[in-house]
C-alpha positions as CSV (number, residue, x, y, z in Angstrom):
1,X,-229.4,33.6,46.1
2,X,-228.4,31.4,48.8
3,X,-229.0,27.6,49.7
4,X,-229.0,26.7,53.6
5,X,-227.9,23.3,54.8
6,X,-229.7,21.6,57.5
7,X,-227.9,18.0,58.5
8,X,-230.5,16.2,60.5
9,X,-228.4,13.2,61.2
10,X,-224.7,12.3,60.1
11,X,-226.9,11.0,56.5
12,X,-229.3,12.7,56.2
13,X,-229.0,16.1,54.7
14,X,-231.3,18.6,53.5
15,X,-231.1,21.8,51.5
16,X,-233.2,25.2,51.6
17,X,-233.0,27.2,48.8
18,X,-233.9,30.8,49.5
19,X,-233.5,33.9,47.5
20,X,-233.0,37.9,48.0
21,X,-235.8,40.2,46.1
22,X,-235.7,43.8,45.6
23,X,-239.2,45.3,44.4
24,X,-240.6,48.5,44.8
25,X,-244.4,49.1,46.3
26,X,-246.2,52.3,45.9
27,X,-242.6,54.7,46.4
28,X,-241.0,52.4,48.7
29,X,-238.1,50.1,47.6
30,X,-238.3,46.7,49.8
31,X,-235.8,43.8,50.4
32,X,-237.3,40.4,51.1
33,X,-236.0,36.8,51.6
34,X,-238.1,33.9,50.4
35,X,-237.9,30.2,50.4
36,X,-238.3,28.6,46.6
37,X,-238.5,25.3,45.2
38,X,-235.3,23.5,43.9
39,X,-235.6,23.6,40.3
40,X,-237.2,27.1,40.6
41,X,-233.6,27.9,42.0
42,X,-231.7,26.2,39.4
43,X,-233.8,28.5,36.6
44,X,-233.2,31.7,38.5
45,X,-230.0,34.1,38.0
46,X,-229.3,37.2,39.7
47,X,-231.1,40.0,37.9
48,X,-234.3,37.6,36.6
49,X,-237.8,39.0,36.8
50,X,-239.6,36.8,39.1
51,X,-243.9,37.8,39.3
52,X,-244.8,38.0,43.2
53,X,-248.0,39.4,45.5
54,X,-248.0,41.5,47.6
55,X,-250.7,43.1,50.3
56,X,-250.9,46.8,49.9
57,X,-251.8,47.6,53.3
58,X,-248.6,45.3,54.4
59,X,-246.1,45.5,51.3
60,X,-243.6,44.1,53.3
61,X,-245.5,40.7,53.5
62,X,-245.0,39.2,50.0
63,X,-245.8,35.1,48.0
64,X,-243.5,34.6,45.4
65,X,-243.3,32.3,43.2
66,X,-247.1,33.2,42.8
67,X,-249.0,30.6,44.1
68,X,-246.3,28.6,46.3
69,X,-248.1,29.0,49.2
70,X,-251.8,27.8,48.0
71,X,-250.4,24.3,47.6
72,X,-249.5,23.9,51.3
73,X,-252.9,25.7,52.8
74,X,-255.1,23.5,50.7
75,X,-253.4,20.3,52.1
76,X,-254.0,21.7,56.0
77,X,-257.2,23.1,55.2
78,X,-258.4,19.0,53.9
79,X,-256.4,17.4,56.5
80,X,-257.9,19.8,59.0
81,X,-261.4,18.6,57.5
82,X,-260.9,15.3,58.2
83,X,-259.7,15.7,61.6
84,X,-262.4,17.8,62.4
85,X,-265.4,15.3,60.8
86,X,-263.0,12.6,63.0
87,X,-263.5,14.3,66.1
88,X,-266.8,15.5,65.3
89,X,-268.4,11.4,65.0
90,X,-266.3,10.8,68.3
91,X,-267.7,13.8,70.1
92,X,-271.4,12.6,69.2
93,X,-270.5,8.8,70.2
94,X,-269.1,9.7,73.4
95,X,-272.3,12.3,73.5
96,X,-274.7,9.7,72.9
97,X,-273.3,7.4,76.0
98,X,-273.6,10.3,78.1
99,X,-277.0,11.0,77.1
100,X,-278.0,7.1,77.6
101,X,-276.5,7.9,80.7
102,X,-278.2,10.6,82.0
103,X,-281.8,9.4,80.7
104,X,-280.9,6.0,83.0
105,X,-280.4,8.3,86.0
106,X,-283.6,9.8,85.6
107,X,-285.8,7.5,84.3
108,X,-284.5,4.8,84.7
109,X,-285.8,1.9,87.5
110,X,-283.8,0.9,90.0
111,X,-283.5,-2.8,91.0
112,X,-282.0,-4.9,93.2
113,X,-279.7,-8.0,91.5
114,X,-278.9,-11.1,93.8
115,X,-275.2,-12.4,93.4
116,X,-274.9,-15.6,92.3
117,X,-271.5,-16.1,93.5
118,X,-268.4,-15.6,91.2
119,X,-267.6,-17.9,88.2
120,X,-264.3,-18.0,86.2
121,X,-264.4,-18.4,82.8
122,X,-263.4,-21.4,81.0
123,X,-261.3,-21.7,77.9
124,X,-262.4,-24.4,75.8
């Protein structure tokens, strides 16, 4: 078990708290580092039973604490939502000018305005 400093900034410091596993797949024995949670660090002691997953076509490839990962890939997978309804509503606004646009061109009339000369506005 190991925890990693990272200083950002003479202040600011952070920790990463990452453990070693040793599990066997199918008749394989496999070494793995993971990052965990604080307090799942403070529980743990070298020689604890800890659950994990693992793919059996890619053992190597492991989530442990279960479920540590589904957390962080619901919060993209809403935030990528929203960005993509965002952009969606500006692609059809900017799409609807276009298509004002392009109707104009074609079927529009064409006239010919007369300048009245140039006027400044006042403030009042």
């Amino acid at each position: 078990m190991a925890r990693r400093k990272k200083t950002k900034s003479d202040s600011d410091t952070t920790y990463r708290y990452w453990i070693k596993l040793s599990y066997q797949a199918g008749q394989k024995r496999y070494l793995a580092d993971t990052k965990i949670k604080k307090r799942i660090y403070r529980k743990l002691r070298t020689g604890n039973i800890l659950r994990i997953l693992y793919l059996p076509n890619a053992p190597h490839k492991i989530e442990a604490p279960i479920r540590s990962k589904r957390t962080k890939g619901r919060t993209i997978q809403i935030i990528s939502g929203i960005l993509g309804a965002a952009w969606l509503g500006l692609l059809w606004i900017v799409g609807r000018w276009t298509v004002f646009a392009v109707a104009a061109r074609r079927k529009g009339r064409q006239l010919f305005a007369k300048s009245q000369g140039s006027t400044v506005p006042t403030i009042s």
